[in-house]
C-alpha positions in Angstrom: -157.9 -120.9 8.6 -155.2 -119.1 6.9 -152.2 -121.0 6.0 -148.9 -118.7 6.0 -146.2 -120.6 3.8 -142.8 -118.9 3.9 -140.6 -118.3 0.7 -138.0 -120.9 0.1 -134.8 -118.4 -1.1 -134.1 -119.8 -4.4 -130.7 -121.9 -4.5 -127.5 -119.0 -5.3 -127.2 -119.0 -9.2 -123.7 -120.5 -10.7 -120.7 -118.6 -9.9 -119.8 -117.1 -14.0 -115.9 -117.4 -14.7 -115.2 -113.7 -14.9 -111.6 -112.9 -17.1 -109.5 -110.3 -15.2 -109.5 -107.2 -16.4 -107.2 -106.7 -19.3 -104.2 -103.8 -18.6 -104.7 -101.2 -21.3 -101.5 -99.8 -23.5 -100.7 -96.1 -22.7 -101.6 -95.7 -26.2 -105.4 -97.0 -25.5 -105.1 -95.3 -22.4 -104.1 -92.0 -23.9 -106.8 -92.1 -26.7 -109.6 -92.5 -24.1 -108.6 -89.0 -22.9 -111.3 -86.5 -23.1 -110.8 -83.8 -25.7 -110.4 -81.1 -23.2 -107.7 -83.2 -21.6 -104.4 -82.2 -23.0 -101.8 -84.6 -22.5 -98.7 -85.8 -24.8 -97.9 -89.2 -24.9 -93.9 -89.5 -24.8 -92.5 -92.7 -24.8 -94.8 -94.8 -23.3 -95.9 -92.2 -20.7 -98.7 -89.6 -20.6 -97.8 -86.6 -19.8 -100.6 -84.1 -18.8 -99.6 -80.5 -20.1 -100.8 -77.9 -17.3 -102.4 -74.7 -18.8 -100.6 -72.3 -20.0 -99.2 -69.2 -18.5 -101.1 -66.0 -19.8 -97.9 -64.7 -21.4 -97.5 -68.4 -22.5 -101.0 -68.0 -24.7 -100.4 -64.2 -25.5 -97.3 -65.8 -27.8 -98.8 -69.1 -28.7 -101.4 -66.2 -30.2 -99.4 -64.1 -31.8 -97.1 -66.5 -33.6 -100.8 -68.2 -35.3 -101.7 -65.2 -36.1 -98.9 -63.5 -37.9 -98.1 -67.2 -39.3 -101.8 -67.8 -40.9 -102.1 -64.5 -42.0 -99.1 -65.3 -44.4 -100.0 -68.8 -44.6 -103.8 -68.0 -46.0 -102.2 -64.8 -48.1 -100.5 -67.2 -50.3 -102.6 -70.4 -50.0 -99.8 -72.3 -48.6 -101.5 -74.9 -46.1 -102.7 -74.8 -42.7 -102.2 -73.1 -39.3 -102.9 -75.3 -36.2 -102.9 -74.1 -32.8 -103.1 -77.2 -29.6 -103.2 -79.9 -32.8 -102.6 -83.4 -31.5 -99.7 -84.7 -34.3 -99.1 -88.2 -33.9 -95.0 -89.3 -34.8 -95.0 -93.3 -34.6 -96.4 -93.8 -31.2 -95.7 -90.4 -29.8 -98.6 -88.2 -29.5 -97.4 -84.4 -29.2 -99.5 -81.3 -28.6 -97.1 -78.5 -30.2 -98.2 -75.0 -29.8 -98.4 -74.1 -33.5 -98.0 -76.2 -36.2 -98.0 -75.6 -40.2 -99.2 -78.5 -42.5 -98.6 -77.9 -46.5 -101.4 -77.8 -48.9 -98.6 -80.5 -50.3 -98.9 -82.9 -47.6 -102.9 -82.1 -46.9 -103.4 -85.6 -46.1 -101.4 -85.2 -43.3 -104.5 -83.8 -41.5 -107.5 -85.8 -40.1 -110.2 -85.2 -38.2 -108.7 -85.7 -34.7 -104.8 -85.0 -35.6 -102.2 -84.8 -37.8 -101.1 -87.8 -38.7 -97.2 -87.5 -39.5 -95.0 -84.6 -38.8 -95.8 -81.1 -39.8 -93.7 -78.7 -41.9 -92.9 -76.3 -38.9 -93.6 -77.3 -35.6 -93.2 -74.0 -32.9 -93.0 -75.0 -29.1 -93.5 -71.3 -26.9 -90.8 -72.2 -23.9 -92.2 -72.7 -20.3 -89.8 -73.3 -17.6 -91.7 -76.2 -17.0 -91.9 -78.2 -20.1 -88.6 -76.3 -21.2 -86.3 -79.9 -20.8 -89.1 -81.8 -22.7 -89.1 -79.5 -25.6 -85.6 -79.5 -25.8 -85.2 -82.9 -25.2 -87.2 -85.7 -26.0 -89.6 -83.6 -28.5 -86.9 -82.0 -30.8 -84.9 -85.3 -30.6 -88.6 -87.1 -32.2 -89.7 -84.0 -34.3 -85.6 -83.9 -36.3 -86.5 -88.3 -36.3 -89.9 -88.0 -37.7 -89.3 -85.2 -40.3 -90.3 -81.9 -39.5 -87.6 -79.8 -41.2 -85.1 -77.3 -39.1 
């Protein structure tokens, strides 16, 4: 005779103190964007910058291009297009930016760190308030001459 002996279910294993999530800063927030994400962080909030308009990227082109070609001719710095330039704990995305062979350090892997030497913002009517606003008040604050 077979004997069929059913499975005691074990006893349920110790309830483990779990800690609450903990709320992330819009700065750590911010940096765990994706790179094709672009977004500006502007006191305290992230803004997410919409795509340009084709017009929008026609200028943002022709400004870098016409700027580098002067910038290289005379080996004065850099030319940035969509650089991330971080100014205390705003993070901007300006449309073209020129760093100084002078203040080379200024640029790191994933930004520049510090304010460029010229900073060029191509006007969309709908970032048009920010760029006069908030962003010229923090680029004059942070250093990037007129």
């Amino acid at each position: 005779m077979v004997e069929t002996v059913a499975a005691v279910p074990a006893p349920p294993a110790p309830a483990e103190a779990i800690a609450p999530p903990r709320a992330q800063t819009p700065e750590e927030l911010y940096e765990a964007l994706d790179e094709e994400t672009r977004a500006e962080l502007i006191d305290g909030e992230i803004v997410i910058v919409p795509p340009a308009t084709l017009l929008h990227g026609r200028t943002q082109l022709t400004i870098s291009q016409l700027l580098d070609v002067f910038v290289q001719s005379r080996a004065l710095g850099r030319v940035f297009i969509d650089a991330g330039m971080h100014l205390g704990a705003q993070r901007y995305v300006p449309d073209v930016a020129f760093v100084a062979s002078s203040h080379a350090e200024r640029v790191q892997e994933t930004h520049i760190a510090g304010a460029a030497d010229l900073v060029v913002e191509v006007l969309s009517p709908s970032t048009a308030g920010r760029d006069w606003g908030s962003k010229m008040r923090d680029y004059e604050q942070y250093g990037v001459p007129e």
